[in-house]
N, C-alpha and C positions, 0 to 999 in steps of 0.2 A: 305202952305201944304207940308208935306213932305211923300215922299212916298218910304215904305220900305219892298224891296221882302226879302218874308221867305221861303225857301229854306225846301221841304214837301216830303213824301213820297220815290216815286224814282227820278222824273224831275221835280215837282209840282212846283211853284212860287202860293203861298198866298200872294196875299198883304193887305200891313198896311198902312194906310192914317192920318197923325198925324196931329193933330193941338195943339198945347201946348200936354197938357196930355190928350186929349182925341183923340180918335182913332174908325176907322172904320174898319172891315174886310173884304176883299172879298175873297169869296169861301178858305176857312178852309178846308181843305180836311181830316187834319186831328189837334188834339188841340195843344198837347205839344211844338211843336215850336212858337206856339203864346202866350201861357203863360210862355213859357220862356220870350219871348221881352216885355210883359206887365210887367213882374215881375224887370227886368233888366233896363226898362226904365222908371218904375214908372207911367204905363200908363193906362187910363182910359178907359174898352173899351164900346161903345155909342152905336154899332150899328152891325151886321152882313147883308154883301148884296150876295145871291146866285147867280149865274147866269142859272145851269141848275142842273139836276136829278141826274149826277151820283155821285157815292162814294166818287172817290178823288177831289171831291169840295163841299161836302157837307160832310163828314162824322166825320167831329170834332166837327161839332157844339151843341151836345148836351152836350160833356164837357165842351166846353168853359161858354154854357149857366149855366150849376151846379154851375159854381165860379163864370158869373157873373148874370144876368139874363137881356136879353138889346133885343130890337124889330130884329127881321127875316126879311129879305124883300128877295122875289123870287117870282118865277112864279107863278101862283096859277095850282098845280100838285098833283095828288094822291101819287105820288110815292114820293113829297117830303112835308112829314106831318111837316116837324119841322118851315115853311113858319108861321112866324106869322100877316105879311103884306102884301098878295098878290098882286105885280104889274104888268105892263104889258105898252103895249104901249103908250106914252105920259103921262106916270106917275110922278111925281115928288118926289124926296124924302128928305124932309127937316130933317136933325141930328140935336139933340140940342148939340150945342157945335164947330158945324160946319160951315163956313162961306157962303159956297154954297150948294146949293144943287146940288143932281143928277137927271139926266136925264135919263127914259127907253126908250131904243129902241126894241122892238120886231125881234132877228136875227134867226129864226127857221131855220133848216138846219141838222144841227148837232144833236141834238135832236128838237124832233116839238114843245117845250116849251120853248129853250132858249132865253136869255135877255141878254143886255149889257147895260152898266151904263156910261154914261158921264158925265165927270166933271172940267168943261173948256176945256182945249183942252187936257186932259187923257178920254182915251176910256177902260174900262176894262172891256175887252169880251170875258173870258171865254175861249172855245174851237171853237169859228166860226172862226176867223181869229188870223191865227198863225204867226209870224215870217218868212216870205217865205214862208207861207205854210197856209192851213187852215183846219179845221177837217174833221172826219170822220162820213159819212152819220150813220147815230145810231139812228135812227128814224124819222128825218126829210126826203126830198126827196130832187135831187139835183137841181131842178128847185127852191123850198124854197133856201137853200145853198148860189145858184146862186143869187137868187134877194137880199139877204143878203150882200152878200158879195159887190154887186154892190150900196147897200146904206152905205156901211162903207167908200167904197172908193169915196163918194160924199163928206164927211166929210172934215174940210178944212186938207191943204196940211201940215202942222204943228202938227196935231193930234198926241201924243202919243200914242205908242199900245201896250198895259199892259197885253199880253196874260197870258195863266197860265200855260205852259208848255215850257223847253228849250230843242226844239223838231229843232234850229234853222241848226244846221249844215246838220244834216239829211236831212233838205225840200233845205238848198240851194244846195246838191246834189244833186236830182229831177232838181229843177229849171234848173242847168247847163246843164241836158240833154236834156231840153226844150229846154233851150234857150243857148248854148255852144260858141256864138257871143258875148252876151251882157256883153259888159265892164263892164258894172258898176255892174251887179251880179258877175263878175270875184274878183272883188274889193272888192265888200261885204262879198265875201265866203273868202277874206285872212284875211281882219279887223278882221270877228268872230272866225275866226280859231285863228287869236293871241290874242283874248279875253278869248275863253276858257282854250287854253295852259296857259294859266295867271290865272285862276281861278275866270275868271270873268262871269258875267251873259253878254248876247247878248240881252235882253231886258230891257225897252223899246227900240222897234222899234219908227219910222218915217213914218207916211202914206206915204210919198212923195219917203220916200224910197222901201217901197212895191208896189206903182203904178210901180217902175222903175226897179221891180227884182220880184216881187213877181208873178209867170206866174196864179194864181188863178184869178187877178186881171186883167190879163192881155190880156184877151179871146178875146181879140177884134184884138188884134195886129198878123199883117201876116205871122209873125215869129213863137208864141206860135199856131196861127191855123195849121199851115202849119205841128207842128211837130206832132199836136194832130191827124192830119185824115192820117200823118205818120203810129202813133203807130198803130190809128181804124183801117186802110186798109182799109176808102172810106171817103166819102166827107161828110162836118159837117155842117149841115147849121144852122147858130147863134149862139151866145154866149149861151145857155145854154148847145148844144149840144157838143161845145168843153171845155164849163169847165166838163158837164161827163166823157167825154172822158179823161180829165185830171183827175179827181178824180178815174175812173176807173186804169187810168197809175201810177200813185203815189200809191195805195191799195199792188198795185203786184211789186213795185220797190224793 
């Protein structure tokens, strides 16, 4: 399989999942960039997979559907009528054309509808978990968020993380003022920085490398609590209360 970010909107990454000529979409936010690479690569498209409700992840899909007409898979949601396969937790989704299937995972948080799609060890989730970072509460609540984000980082150490925004330099700033010690965020923030001066995308991420930089993930460590009930001005007791506290810090950074 081969997988190829289309570059959408203002920071968007759409990705394309290619097996020969046939191809999968996730979250289209908007069309013209994917019928460009269908039309350029001579490629078939089999499937569109949503992840959640808003615009720039869903808001191509009804051109793409005009040229080609091929199954919807997302959340089952009023606000997103164009779902023609409602899925949800422990779903699976077999493509014809496609050698594996996907896997749903239910990551509410971000919105109280979102999903993420597994497929081997590629994770493509949408706006829960970012690159150093992760979303912004937009209708889920941050205890939902929290239990989320703590079953992604159960996933093995290997996982790819196919976010859909390159939101990464931004969150490893945040990060550094969590965590202003941690080598190996000092390390990440130079890597991605000669990535983008290059023109390059900084995604996919490394689960193994978000457990070791990513402070969302990292609530439990005496470092990221210590700076969280810093920011709060009192004492945080457990991991949900210092990822709000972190997501409240990150909101106003």
């Amino acid at each position: 399989m081969e997988i190829v970010a289309v570059s959408a909107l203002r920071d968007n990454y759409i990705w394309v999942l290619c097996e020969g000529r046939h191809c999968v979409v996730v979250d289209p936010g908007e069309a013209a960039p994917v019928l460009g690479l269908l039309r350029t690569r001579d490629l078939e498209l089999r499937a569109i997979l949503l992840t959640h409700r808003h615009a720039d992840h869903q808001g191509g899909t009804t051109e793409l559907l005009a040229h080609t007409p091929v199954p919807v898979y997302g959340p089952v949601s009023p606000a997103m009528p164009g779902v023609t396969q409602g899925v949800g937790e422990g779903s699976e989704i077999v493509v014809p054309g496609l050698t594996m299937p996907f896997q749903v995972l239910a990551v509410p948080g971000h919105t109280e509808e979102h999903i993420a799609y597994l497929r081997g060890d590629a994770l493509f989730c949408g706006d829960t978990l970012f690159a150093a970072g992760c979303g912004r509460l937009l209708g889920g609540t941050a205890a939902q968020l929290s239990a989320s984000l703590q079953r992604l980082a159960a996933l093995p150490a290997r996982t790819r993380i196919y976010c859909a925004h390159e939101y990464t330099l931004a969150n490893l700033a945040f990060a550094a003022a969590v965590e202003p010690a941690n080598s190996q965020l000092q390390a990440r923030r130079q890597h991605c920085e000669a990535l983008r001066a290059a023109g390059q995308a900084t995604i996919p991420s490394l689960l193994a490398e978000e457990l070791a930089t990513n402070p969302f993930l990292r609530c439990t460590d005496k470092r990221v609590v210590a700076a969280a009930e810093k920011q709060a001005g009192h004492a945080l007791h457990g991991p949900v209360e210092v990822f709000t506290a972190l997501r409240k810090w990150k909101d106003q950074f």
